[in-house]
C-alpha positions as CSV (number, residue, x, y, z in Angstrom):
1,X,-28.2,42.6,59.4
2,X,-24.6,42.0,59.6
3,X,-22.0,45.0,58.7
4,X,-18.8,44.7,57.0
5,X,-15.6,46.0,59.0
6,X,-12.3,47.3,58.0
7,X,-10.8,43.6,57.9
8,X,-14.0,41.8,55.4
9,X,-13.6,45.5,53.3
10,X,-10.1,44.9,52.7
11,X,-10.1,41.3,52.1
12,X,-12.5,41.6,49.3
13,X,-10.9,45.2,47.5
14,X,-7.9,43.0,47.7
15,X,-9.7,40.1,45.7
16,X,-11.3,42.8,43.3
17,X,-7.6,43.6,42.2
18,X,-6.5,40.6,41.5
19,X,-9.2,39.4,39.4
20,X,-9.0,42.6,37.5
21,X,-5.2,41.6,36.2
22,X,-6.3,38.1,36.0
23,X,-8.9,39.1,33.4
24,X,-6.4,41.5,31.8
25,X,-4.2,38.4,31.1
26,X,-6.7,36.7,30.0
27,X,-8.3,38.8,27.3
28,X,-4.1,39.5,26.3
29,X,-4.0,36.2,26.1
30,X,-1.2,35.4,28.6
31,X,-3.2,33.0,30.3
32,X,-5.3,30.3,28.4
33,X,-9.1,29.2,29.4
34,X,-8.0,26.4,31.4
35,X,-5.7,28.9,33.2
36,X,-8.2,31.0,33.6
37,X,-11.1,28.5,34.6
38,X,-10.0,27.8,38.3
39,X,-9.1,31.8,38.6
40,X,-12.7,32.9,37.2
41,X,-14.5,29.8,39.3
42,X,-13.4,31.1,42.5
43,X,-14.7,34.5,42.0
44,X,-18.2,33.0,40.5
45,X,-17.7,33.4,37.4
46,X,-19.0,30.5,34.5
47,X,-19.3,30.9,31.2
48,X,-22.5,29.3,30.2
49,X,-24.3,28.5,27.0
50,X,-24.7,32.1,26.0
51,X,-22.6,33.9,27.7
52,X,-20.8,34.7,31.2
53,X,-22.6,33.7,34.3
54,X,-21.8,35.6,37.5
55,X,-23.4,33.9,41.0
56,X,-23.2,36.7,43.6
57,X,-23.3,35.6,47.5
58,X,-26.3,36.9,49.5
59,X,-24.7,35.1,52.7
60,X,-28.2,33.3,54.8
61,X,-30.1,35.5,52.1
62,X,-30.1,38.7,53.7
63,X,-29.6,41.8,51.6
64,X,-29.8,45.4,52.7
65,X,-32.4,48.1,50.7
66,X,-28.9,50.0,49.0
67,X,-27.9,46.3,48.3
68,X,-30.7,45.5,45.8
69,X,-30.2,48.6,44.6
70,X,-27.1,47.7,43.7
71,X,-28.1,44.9,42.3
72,X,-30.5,46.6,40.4
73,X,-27.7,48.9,38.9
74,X,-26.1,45.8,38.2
75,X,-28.3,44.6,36.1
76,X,-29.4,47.4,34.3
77,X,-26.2,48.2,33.5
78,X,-23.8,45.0,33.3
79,X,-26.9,42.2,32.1
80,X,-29.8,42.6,30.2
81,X,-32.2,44.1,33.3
82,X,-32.8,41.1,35.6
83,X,-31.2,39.0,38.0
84,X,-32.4,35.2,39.0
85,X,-32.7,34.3,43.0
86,X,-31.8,30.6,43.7
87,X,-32.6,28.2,46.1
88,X,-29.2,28.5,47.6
89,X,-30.1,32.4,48.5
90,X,-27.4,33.6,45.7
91,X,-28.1,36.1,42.4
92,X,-27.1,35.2,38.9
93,X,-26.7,37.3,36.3
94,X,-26.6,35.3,32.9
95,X,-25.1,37.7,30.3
96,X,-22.0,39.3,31.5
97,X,-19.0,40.1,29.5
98,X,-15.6,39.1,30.7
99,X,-14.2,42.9,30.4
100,X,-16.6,43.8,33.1
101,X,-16.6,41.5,35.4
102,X,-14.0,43.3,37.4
103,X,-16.0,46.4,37.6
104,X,-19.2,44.4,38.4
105,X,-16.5,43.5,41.2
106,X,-16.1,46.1,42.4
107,X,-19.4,47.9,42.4
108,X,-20.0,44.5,44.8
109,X,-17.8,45.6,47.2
110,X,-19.2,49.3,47.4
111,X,-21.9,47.7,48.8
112,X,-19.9,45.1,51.2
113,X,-21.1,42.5,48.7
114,X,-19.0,39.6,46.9
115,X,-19.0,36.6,44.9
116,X,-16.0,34.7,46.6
117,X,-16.4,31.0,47.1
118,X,-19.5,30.8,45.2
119,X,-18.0,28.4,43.2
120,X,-15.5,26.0,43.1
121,X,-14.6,22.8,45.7
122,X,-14.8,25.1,48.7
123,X,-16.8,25.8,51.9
124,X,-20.5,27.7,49.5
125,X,-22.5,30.3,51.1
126,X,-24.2,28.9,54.5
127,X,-27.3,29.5,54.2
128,X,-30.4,29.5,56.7
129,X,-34.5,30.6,56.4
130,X,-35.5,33.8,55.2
131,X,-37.5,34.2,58.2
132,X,-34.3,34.4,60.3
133,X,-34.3,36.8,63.3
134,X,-38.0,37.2,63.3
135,X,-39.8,34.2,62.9
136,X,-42.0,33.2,66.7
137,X,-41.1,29.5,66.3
138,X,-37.5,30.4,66.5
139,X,-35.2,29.7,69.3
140,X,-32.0,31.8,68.6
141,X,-31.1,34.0,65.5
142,X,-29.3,31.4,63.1
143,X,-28.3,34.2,61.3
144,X,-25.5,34.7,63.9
145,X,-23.9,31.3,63.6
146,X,-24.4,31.3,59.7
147,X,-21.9,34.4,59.6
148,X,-19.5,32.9,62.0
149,X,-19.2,30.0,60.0
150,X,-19.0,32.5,56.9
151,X,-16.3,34.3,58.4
152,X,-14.1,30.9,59.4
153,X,-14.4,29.8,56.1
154,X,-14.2,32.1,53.9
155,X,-10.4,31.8,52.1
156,X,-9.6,29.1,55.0
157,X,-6.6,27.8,53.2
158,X,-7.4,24.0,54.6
159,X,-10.8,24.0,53.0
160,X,-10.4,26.1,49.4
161,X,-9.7,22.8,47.4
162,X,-12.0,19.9,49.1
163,X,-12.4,16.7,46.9
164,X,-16.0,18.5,46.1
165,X,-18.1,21.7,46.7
166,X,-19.7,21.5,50.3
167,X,-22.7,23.5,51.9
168,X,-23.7,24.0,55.3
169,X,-27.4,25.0,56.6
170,X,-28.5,26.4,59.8
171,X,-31.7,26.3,61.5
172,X,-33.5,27.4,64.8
173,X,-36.7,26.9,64.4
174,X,-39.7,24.2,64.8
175,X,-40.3,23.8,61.4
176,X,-37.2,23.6,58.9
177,X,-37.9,26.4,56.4
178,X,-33.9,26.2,55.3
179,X,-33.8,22.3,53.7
180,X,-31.8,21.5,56.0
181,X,-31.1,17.7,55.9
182,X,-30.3,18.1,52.4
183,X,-27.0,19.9,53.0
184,X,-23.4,18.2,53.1
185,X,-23.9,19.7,57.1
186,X,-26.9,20.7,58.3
187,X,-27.0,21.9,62.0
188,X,-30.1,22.6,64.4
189,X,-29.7,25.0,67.0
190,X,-32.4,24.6,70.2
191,X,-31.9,25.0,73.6
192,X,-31.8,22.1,76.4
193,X,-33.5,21.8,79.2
194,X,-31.0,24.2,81.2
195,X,-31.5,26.7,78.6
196,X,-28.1,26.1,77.2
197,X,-27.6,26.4,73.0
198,X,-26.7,23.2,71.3
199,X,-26.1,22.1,67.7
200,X,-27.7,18.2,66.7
201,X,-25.1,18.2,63.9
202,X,-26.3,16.4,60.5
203,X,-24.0,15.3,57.8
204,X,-24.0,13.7,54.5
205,X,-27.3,15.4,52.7
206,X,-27.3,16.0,48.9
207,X,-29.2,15.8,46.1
208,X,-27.9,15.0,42.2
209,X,-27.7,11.5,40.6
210,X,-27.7,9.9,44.0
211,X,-29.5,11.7,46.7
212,X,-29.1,11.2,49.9
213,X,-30.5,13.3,53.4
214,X,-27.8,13.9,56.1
215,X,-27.7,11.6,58.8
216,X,-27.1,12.6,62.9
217,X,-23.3,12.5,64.1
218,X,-23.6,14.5,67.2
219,X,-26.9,15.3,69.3
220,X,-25.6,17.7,72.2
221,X,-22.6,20.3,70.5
222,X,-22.3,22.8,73.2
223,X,-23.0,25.8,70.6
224,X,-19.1,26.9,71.5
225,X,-16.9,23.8,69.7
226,X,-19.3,24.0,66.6
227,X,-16.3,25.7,64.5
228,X,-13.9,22.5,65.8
229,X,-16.4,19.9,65.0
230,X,-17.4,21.5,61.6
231,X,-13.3,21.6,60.7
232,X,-13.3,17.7,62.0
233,X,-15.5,16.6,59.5
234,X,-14.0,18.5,57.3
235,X,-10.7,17.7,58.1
236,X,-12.2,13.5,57.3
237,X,-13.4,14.6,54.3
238,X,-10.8,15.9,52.8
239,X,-8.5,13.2,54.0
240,X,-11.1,10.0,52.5
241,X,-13.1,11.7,50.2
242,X,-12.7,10.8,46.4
243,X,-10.6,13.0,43.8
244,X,-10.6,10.8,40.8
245,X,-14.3,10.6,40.4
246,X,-16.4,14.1,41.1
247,X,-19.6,11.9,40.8
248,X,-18.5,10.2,44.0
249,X,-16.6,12.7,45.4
250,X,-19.3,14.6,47.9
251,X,-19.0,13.5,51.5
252,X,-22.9,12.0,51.1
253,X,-21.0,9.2,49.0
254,X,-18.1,8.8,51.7
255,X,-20.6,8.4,54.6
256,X,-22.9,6.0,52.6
257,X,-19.7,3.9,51.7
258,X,-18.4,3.9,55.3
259,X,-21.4,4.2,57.5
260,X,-22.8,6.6,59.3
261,X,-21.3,5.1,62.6
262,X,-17.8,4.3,61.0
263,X,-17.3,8.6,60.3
264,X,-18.9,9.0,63.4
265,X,-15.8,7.7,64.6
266,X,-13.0,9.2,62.5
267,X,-14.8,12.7,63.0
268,X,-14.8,12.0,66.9
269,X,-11.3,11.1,66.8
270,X,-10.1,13.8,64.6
271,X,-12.1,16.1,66.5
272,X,-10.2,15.1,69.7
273,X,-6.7,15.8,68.5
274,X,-7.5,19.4,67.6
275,X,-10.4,20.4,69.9
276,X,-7.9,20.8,72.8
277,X,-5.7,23.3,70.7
278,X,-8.5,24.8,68.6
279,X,-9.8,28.4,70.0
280,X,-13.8,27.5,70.6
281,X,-16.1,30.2,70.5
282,X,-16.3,32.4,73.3
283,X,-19.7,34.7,75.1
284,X,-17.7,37.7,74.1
285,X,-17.1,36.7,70.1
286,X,-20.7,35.4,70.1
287,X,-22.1,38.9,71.6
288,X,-19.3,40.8,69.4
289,X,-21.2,39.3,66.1
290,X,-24.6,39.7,67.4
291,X,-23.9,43.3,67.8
292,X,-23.1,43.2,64.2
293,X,-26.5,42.7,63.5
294,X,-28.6,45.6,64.2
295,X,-32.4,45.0,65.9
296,X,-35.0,46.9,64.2
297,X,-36.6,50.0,66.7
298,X,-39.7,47.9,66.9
299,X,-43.0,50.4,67.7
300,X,-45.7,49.1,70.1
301,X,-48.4,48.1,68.5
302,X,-51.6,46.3,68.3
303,X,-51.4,42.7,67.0
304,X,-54.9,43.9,65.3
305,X,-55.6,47.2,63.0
306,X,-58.8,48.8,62.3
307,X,-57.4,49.5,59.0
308,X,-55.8,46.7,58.1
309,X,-59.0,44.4,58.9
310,X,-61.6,47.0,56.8
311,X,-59.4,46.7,54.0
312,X,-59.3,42.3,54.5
313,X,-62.8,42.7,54.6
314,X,-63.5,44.9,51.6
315,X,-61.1,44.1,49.5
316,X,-61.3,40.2,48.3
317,X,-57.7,40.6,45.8
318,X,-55.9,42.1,48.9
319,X,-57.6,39.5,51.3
320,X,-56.3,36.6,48.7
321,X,-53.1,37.9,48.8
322,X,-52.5,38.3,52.8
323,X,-53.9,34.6,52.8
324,X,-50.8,32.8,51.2
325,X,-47.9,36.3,51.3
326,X,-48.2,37.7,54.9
327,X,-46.6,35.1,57.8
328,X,-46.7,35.5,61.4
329,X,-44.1,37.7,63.2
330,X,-42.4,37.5,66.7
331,X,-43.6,40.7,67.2
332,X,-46.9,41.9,68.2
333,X,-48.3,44.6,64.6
334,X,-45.5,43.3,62.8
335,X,-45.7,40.7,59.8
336,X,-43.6,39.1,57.2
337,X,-43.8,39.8,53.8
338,X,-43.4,36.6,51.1
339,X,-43.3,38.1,47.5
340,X,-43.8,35.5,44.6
341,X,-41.4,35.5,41.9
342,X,-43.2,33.3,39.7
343,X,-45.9,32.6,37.2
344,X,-48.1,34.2,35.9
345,X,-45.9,37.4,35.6
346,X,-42.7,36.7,36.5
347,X,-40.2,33.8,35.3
348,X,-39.0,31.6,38.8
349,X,-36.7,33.4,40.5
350,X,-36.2,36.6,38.3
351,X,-36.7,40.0,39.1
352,X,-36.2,42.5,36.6
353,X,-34.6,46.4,37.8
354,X,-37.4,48.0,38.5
355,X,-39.1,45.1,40.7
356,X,-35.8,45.5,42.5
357,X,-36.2,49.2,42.8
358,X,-39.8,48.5,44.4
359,X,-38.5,46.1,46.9
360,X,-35.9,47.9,48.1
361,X,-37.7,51.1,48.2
362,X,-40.9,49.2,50.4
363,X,-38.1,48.0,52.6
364,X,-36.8,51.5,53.9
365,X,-40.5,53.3,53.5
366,X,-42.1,50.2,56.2
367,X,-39.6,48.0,57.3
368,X,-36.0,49.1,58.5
369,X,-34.4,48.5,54.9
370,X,-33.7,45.0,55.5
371,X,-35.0,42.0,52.9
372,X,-34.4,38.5,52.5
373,X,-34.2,35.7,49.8
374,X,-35.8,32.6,50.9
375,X,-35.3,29.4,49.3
376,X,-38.3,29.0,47.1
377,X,-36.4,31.7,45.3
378,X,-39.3,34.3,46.4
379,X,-38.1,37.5,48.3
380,X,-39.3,38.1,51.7
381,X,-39.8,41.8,53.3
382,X,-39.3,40.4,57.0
383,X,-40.4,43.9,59.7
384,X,-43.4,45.3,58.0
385,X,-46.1,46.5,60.3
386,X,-49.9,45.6,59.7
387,X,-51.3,48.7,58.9
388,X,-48.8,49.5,55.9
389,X,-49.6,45.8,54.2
390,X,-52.6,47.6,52.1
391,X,-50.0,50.2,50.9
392,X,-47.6,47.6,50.6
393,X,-49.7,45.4,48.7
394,X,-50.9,48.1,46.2
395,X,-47.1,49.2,45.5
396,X,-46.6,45.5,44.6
397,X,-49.8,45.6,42.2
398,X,-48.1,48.0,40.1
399,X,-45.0,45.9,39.6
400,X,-46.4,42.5,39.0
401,X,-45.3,41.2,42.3
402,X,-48.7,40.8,44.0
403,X,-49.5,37.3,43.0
404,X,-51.7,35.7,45.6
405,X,-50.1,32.1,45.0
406,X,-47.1,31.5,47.7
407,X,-46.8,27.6,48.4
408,X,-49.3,26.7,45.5
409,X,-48.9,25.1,42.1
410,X,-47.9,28.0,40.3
411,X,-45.3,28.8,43.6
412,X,-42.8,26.4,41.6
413,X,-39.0,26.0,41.9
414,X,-37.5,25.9,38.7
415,X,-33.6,25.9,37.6
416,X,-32.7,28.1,34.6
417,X,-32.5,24.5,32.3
418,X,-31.2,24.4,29.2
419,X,-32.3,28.3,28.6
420,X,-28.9,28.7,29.9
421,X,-27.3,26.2,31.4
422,X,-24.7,24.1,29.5
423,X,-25.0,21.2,31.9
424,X,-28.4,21.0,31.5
425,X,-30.3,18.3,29.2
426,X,-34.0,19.4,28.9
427,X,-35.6,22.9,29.4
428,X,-36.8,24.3,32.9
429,X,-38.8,27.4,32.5
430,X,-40.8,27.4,29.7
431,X,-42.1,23.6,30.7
432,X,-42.7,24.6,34.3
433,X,-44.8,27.8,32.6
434,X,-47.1,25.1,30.6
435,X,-47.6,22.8,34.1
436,X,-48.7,26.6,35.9
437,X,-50.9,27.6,32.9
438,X,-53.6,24.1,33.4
439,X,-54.5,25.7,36.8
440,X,-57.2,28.1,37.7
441,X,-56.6,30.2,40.6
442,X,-59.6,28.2,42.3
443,X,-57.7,25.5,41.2
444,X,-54.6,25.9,42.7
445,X,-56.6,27.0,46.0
446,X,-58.6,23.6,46.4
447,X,-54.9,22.0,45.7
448,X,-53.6,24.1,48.9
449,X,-49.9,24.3,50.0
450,X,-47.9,22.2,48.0
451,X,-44.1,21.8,46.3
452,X,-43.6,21.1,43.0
453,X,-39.9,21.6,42.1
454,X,-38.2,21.2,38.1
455,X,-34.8,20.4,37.5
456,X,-33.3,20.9,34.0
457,X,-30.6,18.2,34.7
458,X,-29.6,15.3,37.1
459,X,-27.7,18.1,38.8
460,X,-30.6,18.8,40.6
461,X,-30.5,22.4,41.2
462,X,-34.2,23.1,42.0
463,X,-34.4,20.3,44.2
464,X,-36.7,18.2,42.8
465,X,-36.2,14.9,44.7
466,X,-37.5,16.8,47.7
467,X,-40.6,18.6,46.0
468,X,-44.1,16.7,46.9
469,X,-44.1,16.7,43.0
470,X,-40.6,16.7,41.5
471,X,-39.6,16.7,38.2
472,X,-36.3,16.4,36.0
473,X,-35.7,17.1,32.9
474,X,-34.0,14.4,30.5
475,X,-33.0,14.6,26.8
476,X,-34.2,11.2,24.5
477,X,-33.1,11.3,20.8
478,X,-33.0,15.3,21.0
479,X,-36.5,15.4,22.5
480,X,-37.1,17.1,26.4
481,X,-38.8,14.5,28.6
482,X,-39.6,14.8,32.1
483,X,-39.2,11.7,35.2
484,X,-41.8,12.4,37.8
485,X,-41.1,11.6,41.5
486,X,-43.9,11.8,44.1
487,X,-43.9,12.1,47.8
488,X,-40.4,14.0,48.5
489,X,-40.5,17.0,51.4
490,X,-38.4,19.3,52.9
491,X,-38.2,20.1,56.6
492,X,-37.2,18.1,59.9
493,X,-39.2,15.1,58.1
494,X,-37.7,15.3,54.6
495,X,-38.5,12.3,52.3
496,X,-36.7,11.3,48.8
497,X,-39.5,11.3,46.7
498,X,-40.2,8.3,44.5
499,X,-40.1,7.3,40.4
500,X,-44.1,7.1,39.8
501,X,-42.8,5.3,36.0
502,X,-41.6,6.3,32.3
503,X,-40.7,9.9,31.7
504,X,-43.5,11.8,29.7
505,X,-43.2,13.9,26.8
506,X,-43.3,18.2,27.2
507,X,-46.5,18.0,25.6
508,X,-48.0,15.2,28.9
509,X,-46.0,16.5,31.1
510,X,-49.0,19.5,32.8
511,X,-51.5,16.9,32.4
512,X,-49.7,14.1,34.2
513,X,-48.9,16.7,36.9
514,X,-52.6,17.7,37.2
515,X,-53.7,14.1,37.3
516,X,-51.8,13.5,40.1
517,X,-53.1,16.6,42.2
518,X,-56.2,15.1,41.4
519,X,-55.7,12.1,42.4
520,X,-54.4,14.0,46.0
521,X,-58.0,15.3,45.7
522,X,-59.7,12.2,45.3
523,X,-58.1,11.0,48.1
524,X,-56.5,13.2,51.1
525,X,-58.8,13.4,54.1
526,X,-60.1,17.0,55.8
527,X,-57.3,19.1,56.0
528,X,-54.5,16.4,55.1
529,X,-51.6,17.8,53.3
530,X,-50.2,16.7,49.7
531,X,-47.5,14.6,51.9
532,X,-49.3,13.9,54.7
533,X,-52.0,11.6,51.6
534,X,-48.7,10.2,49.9
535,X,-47.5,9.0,53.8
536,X,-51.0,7.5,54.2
537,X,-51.8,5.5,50.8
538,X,-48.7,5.3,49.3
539,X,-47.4,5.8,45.5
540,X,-49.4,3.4,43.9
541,X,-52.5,5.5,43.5
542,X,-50.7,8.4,42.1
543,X,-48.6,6.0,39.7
544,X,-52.1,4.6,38.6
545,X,-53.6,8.5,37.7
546,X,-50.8,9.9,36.7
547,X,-51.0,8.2,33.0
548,X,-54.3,8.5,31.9
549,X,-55.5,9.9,29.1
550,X,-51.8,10.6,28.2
551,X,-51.0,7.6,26.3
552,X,-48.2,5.9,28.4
């Protein structure tokens, strides 16, 4: 993974410093809250319903073993034991106190982490899969371009105060595992037919009140002007988009009120005035941040072990689990390690100090230390070699984090919701727990791979328009109620889902969802996926099950 130099060490000491007298103001009083507010925004800090919120950068989700550690520490020591992964690949930690937040800081940048330009109307942390650098369908580490774009933007002075907050996505593989064309800039990396790396740049992606996938702008970037085309739209965007409405400030509404074609053309002419004078990307700083990431000592070994197979045999929990955790590896012995976060024993996206402990301690006992946090806000142990998965799996057992159910029901995306959120209008967790608890197992096996995401807010923060079963919460006369969408996806053929009808109480809401897997039952033919039924027979057979015996 990458490593911090001299220049990214000093630039974020420097930023612990300030923020340490700009807290010291604060608590004398010298500066007020709305003084302080855009000071504590751009080093992640919100205060929430409860308490302080800190969001800590995991830039493309990649953490080293001493870095969840440090985390761990964190937590233990600064929250109340547990942090909460999100589907942007970031860490929050929900009850901090104001006088420590310079010290949590600090102990950040011991461990060449930071929380700089997790917030605020600024470039966010680029994110890509958690499969990055090892995944077979790949065609170049994303990773790579991810942290040259983290490094051009971080504290770019052009782009710290855009008309809204702005994320970028990278991918390099077949199937999208990053959500990419929900991104204000999502960019595909593939090779031509000469062998030559080139970016089809999307633009315009986002969920909220008024969702919207990116659209294409440019097929064929030669991978070497990707910084000048990403500061050209940029560069549009901050000269059109709107700063008297932050509903309709995101550059998805400036493209939809344009035209796709009509940016097209301002970014093409923008992008010709500075492309001459802009530095583009060279072979030498493409291989100087490559080196930056170091490439496991991979063994030789046999893409099959004796072991490894007697235990899949003999052991039917351990076989569950390698069925829907372990995922295929570019290199021959070696597998991927998914690890739910989620129901039953775990609240979405949470890990509590010790869990972190384990991870980090499996990822320097059978991998090379390295771990990543994936979208689905699960944790992914990317190098581990097939004969230490039984081990593996066993050290999991005894922490909870063994749950055979990655990319089923109970796999859910879920935002924190009104548990702690102060934008949010209905709860998240505890409602997604109830939709989780009406499933067996065997249940949730006959249902197969599918995404059901829950939002606490119109914000949208677990993504439910693109879920195969999305759900948001909404408040009615000081009741939660929850809108159901069917038949959004993620990946290179993401869909909007649609609005099946009324929002349902709390109290319908797991039996509306479960009538509508079984209506994907009734239905879907062989091995058809959940979206692959929707595509086929449309909504109305889902709309038509999803209210009975619910009284709506």
């Amino acid at each position: 993974m990458y490593r911090y130099d001299e220049y990214d060490r000093a630039l974020v000491n420097e930023r612990v410093e300030e923020f340490r007298d700009q807290v010291a103001r604060r608590m004398s009083g010298e500066l007020t809250e709305d003084e302080f507010l855009p000071l504590r925004l751009q080093n992640g800090l919100y205060l929430q319903k409860h308490a302080y919120m800190m969001r800590i950068a995991i830039p493309y989700g990649a953490l080293s073993s001493d870095q969840m550690r440090g985390l761990a520490f964190i937590a233990n020591e600064f929250d109340r034991g547990y942090g909460h992964f999100t589907t942007r690949q970031n860490i929050q930690f929900n009850w901090i106190e104001l006088a420590d937040t310079p010290d949590i800081l600090a102990h950040l940048a011991s461990i060449d982490m930071h929380a700089i330009q997790t917030s605020g109307n600024c470039v966010r942390n680029v994110t890509t899969e958690a499969y990055a650098g090892v995944a077979p369908d790949e065609e170049y580490d994303p990773r790579i371009f991810a942290e040259i774009i983290r490094q051009w933007a971080t504290v770019n002075p052009e782009f710290l105060f855009l008309p809204r907050k702005f994320k970028i996505a990278v991918s390099s593989s077949k199937e999208d595992r990053a959500a990419v064309r929900m991104h204000d800039i999502g960019l595909y990396l593939y090779r031509d037919e000469e062998e030559t790396l080139r970016f089809q740049v999307m633009v315009g992606g986002g969920l909220g009140r008024t969702p919207f996938l990116n659209k294409a702008v440019k097929d064929d970037l030669h991978w070497s002007e990707v910084l000048s085309y990403i500061e050209a739209v940029l560069r549009v965007f901050n000269r059109y988009g709107r700063r008297d409405n932050k509903y309709k400030a995101r550059i998805k509404i400036l493209i939809h009120s344009l035209g796709v074609d009509a940016f097209r053309e301002e970014v093409e002419a923008e992008w010709l005035q500075i492309r001459e004078s802009f530095s583009t990307l060279t072979d030498d700083e493409l291989s100087r941040v490559a080196s930056q990431f170091l490439s496991p000592l991979y063994k030789t070994l046999d893409d099959t072990d004796l072991k490894y197979g007697n235990h899949i045999a003999s052991n039917d929990e351990f076989s569950a689990w390698v069925s829907r955790s372990v995922k295929p590896h570019k290199v021959s012995g070696y597998a991927s390690v998914a690890i739910s976060t989620k129901f039953p024993t775990n609240t979405p996206g949470d890990l509590n100090a010790e869990q972190m402990q384990r991870i980090a301690d499996l990822a320097d006992l059978y991998g090379f230390g390295v771990i990543r946090i994936a979208h689905e806000q699960n944790v992914v142990l990317p190098d581990i070699p097939k004969k230490h998965l039984f081990n593996v799996w066993l050290s999991l057992c005894e922490v909870g984090l063994a749950l055979p159910n990655v990319g089923l029901v109970s796999d859910m995306i879920v935002c924190p919701g009104a548990s702690y959120c102060n934008l949010a209008t209905a709860h998240s967790f505890p409602v997604a727990k109830k939709v989780a608890e009406v499933y067996s197992i065997e249940e949730q096996l006959e249902v197969g791979d599918i995404s059901i995401n829950l939002s606490g807010c119109i914000n949208a923060c677990a993504h439910h328009h693109i879920g195969n079963i999305g759900i948001l919460g909404l408040n009615k006369s000081g009741e939660d109620y929850y809108q159901i969408t069917v038949g959004g996806a993620q990946g290179k053929d993401s869909q909007i889902g649609k609005v099946i009808g009324p929002a349902v109480s709390e109290d319908a809401l797991p039996r509306v969802v479960k009538n509508i897997t079984n209506a994907y039952l009734a239905n879907r033919n062989d091995r058809e996926t959940f979206h692959e039924t929707f595509l086929r027979i449309g909504l109305e057979p889902f709309k038509m099950a999803a209210y009975e015996s619910v009284g709506v």
